[in-house]
Each structure stands twice: as C-alpha cells, then as structure tokens.
N, C-alpha and C positions, 0 to 999 in steps of 0.2 A: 504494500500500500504506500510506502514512503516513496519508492520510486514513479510511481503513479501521482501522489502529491506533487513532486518536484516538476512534473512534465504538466504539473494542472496549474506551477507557477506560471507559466505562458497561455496570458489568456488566449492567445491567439490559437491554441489548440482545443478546440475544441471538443475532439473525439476524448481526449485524456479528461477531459471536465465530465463529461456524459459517463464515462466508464468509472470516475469517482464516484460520481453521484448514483449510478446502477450499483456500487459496492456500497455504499454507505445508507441508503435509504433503507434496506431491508434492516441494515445492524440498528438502525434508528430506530422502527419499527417495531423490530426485537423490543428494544428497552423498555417503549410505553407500553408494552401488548401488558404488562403486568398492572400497570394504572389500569384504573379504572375511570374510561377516558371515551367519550364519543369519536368517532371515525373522524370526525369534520377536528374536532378541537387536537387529536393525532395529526392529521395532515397539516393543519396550523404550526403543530413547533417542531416537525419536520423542517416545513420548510425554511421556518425562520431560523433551524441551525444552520440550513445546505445554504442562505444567504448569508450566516455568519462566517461561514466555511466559504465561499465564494469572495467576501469583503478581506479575510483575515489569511486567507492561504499564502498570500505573496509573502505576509511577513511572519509566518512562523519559520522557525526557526526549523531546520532537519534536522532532528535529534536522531544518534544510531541506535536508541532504544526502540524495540519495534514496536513497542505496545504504548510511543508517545503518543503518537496521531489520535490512537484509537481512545485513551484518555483523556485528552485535548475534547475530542467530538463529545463523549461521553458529559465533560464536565459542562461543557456550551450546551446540550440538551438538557442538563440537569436543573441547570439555571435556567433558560427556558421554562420548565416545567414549574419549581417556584414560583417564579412570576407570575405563572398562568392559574394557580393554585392558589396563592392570595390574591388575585384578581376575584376568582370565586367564591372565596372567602368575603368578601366588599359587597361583591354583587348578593350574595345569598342573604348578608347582615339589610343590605340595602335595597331590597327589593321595592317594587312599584310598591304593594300593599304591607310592606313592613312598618310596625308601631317608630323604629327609627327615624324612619324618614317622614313619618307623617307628625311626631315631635320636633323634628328641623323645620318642617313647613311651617308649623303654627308659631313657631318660636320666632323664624323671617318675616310672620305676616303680623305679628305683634310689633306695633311700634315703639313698646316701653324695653322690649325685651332689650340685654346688655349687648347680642350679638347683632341685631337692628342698629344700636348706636356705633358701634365699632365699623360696622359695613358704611355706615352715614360720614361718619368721622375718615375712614380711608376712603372715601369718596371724596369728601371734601379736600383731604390733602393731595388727592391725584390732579383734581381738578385747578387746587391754586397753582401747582408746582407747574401743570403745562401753561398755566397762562402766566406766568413769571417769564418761563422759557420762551412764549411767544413777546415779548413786550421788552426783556431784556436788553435785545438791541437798541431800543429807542432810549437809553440812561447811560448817563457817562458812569463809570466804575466807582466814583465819589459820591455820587448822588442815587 
C-alpha cells in the first residue's frame, strides 16, 4: 500500500488514486460495519476520510513501517466518526420537539430574560463598532 500511496502523490495519476481508493474503501467499510450506523451516515465518513486522504496524501510522510498508512487512515476515520457521534448526540439532546429547545425558545422570546439582554447588548456593540469603522475616516486621530 505504501508504494501505491507514493504513486497516489502524483495527482496526475490517476489510475494509482482509483486503485487507493478500491483498497481502502472496503478497509473503511470494515471498521464502521461494527457501528451501528445507517448506510447513508457510512458512506458520509467514508468519504470525508478518502477527501482527507486525497487533501493530506502529498504531505504524509512515507514511513517504512507498513502498518503506518493503515493507522494514519484508521485514526482520520476515527475522528470522523466522533465528530459525527457528538453531532448526534446535539441533535438527539436538541431535537424539533425536545423540552431543551422549547426552554431556549421561550427564554429568546422573553424580553426580561438575562440571555434577551446579552443578545440586545452584543447587538448593540456590533452595531456601534461598525458605525465607528464607517465614520472613522471623517476624524482627525486627535479628535
């Protein structure tokens, strides 16, 4: 596989990218088959390793250890699969009819609430600091 990587540093080769990519999708594949994981949300951090593996291949390093690459991929889907993992985690906590978010609603729609004022107050400092920045010019640096 290492010598296959090296030939996949030339993007101009094309055939050696496809025959990475035929080597490596199945071994992808392997890993999440143990998640328990929709087809769709599988083919998701597939491929967003084979495009990390496509971004990142120039600059890895070719290490003589054979089982680098193969750990390298491994840890880029792993990570992948966290991210997509506490993603679900957010969404499941935050769903349309979750008491969460229907407590954030009421709390935004309350005008006394303490996060109403803080949203109002970082509003207001966004809004003076651009019109500073537009007016700016018109003032000597003394004045």
């Amino acid at each position: 596989m290492l010598s296959l990587l090296q030939e996949a540093h030339d993007r101009t080769n094309h055939e050696a990218w496809w025959r990475l990519v035929s080597l490596c999708k199945p071994l992808l594949y392997g890993w999440l088959r143990c998640q328990d994981l929709q087809q769709v949300d599988a083919d998701d951090l597939v491929q967003e390793t084979l495009a990390t593996l496509a971004l990142e291949a120039p600059a890895l390093q070719t290490c003589r250890h054979p089982r680098a690459f193969r750990c390298w991929l491994y840890k880029v889907l792993n990570n992948r699969l966290r991210n997509f993992l506490r993603a679900q985690q957010v969404r499941s906590i935050c769903h349309s009819g979750s008491e969460l978010l229907a407590q954030f609603a009421d709390t935004i729609d309350d005008s006394r609430s303490d996060l109403t004022r803080r949203f109002g107050e970082e509003h207001d400092r966004h809004i003076a600091h651009q019109m500073m920045e537009r007016i700016e010019p018109e003032f000597h640096p003394k004045s």
